[in-house]
ZAMIDREN-568480 format. One record per residue (C-alpha): residue number from 1; residue in three letters; x, y, z. Coordinates in steps of 0.05 Angstrom, whole numbers. Layout:
seq	type	xx	yy	zz
NUM	ALA	X	Y	Z
...
//
This chain:
seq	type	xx	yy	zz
1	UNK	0	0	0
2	UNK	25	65	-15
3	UNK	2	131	22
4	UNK	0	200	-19
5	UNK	-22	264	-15
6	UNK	-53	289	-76
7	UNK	-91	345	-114
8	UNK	-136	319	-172
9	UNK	-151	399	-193
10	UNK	-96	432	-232
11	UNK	-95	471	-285
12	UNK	-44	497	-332
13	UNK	-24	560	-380
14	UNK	-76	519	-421
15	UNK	-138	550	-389
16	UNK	-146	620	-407
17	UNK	-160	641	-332
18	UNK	-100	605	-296
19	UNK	-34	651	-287
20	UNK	23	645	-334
21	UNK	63	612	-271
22	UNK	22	551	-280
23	UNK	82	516	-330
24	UNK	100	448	-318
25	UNK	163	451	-276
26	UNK	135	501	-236
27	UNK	78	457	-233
28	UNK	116	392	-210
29	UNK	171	437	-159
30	UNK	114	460	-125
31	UNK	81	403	-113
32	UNK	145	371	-86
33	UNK	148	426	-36
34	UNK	90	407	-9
35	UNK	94	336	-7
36	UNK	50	323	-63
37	UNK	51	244	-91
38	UNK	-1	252	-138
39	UNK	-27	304	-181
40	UNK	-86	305	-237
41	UNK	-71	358	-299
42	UNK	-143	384	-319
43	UNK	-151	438	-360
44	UNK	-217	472	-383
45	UNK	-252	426	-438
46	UNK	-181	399	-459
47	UNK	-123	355	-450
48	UNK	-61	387	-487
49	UNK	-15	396	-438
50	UNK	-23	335	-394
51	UNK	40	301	-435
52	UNK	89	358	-412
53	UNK	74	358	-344
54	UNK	76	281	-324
55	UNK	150	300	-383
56	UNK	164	351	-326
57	UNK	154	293	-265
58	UNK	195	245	-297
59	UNK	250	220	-250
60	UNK	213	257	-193
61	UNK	163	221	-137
62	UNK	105	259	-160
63	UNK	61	208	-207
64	UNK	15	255	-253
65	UNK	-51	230	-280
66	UNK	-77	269	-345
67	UNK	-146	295	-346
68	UNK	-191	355	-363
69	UNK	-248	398	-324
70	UNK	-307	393	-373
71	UNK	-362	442	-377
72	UNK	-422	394	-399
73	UNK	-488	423	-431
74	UNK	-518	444	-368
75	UNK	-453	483	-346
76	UNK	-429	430	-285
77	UNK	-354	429	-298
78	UNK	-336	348	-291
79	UNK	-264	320	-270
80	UNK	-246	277	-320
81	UNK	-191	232	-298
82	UNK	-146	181	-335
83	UNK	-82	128	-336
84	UNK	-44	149	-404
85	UNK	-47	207	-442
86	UNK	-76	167	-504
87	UNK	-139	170	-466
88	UNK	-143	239	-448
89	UNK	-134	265	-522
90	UNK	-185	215	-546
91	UNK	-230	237	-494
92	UNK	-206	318	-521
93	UNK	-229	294	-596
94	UNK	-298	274	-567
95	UNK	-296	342	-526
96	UNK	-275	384	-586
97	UNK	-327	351	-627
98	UNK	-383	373	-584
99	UNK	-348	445	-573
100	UNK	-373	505	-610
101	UNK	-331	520	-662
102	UNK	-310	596	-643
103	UNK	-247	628	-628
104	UNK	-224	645	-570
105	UNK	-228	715	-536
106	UNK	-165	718	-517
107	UNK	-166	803	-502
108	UNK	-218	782	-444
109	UNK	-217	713	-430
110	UNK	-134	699	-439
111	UNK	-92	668	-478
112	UNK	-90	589	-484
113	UNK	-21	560	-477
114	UNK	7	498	-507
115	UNK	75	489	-470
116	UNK	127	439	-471
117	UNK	159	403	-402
118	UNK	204	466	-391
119	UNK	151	508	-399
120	UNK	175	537	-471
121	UNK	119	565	-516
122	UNK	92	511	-571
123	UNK	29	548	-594
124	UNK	-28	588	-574
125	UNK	-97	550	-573
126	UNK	-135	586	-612
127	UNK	-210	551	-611
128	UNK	-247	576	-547
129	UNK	-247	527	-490
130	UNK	-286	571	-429
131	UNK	-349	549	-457
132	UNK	-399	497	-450
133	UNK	-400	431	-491
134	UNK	-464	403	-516
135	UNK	-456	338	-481
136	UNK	-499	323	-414
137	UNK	-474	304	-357
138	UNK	-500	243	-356
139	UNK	-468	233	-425
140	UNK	-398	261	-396
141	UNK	-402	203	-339
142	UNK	-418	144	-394
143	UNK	-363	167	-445
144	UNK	-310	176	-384
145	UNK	-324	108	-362
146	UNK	-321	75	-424
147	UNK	-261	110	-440
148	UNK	-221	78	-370
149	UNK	-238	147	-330
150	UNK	-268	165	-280
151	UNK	-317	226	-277
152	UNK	-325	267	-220
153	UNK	-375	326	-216
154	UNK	-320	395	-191
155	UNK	-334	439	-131
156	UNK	-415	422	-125
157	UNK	-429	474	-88
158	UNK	-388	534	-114
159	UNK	-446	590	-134
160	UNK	-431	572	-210
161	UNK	-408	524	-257
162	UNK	-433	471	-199
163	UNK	-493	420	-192
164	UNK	-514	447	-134
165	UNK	-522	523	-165
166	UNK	-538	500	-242
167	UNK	-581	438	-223
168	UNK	-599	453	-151
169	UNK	-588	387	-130
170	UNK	-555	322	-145
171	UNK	-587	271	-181
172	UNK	-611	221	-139
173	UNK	-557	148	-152
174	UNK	-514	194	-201
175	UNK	-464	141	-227
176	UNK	-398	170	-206
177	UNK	-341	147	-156
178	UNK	-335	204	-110
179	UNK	-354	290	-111
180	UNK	-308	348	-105
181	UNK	-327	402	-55
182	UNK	-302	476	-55
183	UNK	-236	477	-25
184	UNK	-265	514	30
185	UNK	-314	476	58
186	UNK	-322	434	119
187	UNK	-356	363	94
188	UNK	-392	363	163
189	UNK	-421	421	166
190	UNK	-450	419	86
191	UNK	-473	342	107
192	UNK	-501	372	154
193	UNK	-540	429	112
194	UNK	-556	375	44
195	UNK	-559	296	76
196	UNK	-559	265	12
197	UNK	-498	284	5
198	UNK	-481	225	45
199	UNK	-491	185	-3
200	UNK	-429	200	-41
201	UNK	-353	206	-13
202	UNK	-333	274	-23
203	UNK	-264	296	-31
204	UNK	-229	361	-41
205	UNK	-177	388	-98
206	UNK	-142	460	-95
207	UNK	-173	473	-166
208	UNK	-105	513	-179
209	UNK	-106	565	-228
210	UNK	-39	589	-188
211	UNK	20	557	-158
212	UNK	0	584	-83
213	UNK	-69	541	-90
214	UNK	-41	477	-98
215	UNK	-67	440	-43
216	UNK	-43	383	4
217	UNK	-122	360	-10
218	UNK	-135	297	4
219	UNK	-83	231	31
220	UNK	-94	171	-8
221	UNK	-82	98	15
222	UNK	-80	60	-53
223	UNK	-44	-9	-77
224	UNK	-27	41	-136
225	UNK	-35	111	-159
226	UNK	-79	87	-219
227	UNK	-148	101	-239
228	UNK	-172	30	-214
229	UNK	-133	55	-146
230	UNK	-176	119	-139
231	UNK	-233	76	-154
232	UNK	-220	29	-95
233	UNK	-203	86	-45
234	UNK	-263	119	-56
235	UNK	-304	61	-54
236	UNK	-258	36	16
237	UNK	-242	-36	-23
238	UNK	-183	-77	-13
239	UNK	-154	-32	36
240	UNK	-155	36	-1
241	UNK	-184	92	23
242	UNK	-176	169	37
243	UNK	-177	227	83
244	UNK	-196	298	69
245	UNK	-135	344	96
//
């Protein structure tokens, strides 16, 4: 069994509204200073630089899974979490597919970075990502999972982007492993407030659009630091589980 703290909520240059800091070895060197063993790359409705930061890890302890934050048709953003990077660009073609097909504003939403693992510019993203796709998010959940991932519905109640503010609840046996709360709340006290929340383990990520908000989150106990790993933990099989931090 291995124990590691993790944050499965970081974003890169690659969303328009994280801070030009957020580069791969910046990334991966802060996330060493604080302990970090595992780390999830996910970017706003795509996957481009999930390669150069698990590049930037290499040789390091920190094990980087590659993902994205999806905005599904009812605006919930999703974490979308995978092993290899095959799936996460597969999963980006699907995404892209069901992405309007406008540029981005890059004069007031930011520029869209494609990087390499120092960092160095590769091209600008021009197709605008900060937007919703057309797929639902029960469609999002079905296409994760039969991709290898694992969906997770992002900070439910944060007053936007969120199924408790765009929905105003959560669908009752909503087929997903675990859900992410705002990094500032206390689980007991919004049990407390929404008791079918119960029903669901929820974890926390730093959702990092800047190096300072990457997050000791949560301390996994896993036999690995794999998808099927999470899975376990969050579902407290074979000896995995987790602790909020």
């Amino acid at each position: 069994m291995k124990s590691l703290l993790a944050d499965l909520h970081v974003h890169t240059v690659l969303s328009p509204c994280a801070e030009v800091e957020m580069i791969p070895p910046l990334i991966v060197q802060r996330a060493l200073e604080l302990g970090l063993g595992l780390i999830a790359v996910t970017d706003h409705n795509a996957a481009a630089n999930c390669a150069a930061v698990i590049a930037a890890a290499a040789g390091t302890q920190l094990v980087v899974l590659p993902g994205m934050e999806v905005q599904t048709a009812e605006e919930v953003h999703v974490l979308c979490l995978f092993d290899t990077v095959e799936q996460a660009l597969t999963w980006q073609g699907i995404v892209f597919d069901h992405l309007p097909n406008l540029p981005n504003a890059e004069d007031v939403l930011g520029a869209q970075f494609v990087v390499d693992a120092e960092g160095d510019y590769i091209r600008t993203e021009e197709r605008l990502l900060l937007t919703s796709t057309d797929l639902t998010l029960d469609a999002v959940i079905r296409r994760v999972g039969a991709l290898g991932g694992l969906a997770i519905p992002a900070h439910i109640n944060r007053p936007s982007f969120s199924l408790l503010a765009n929905l105003g609840f959560v669908p009752p046996g909503l087929a997903v492993p675990a859900l992410e709360i705002f990094r500032l709340t206390d689980p007991v006290t919004l049990v407390a407030a929404q008791p079918e929340l119960a029903a669901w383990p929820l974890i926390r990520g730093g959702d990092a659009h800047r190096l300072g908000e990457l997050s000791r989150a949560i301390r996994f106990t896993v036999d690995a630091p794999v998808i099927a790993g999470l899975g376990r933990a969050f579902a407290g099989q074979a000896g995995c589980n987790f602790i909020l931090c």
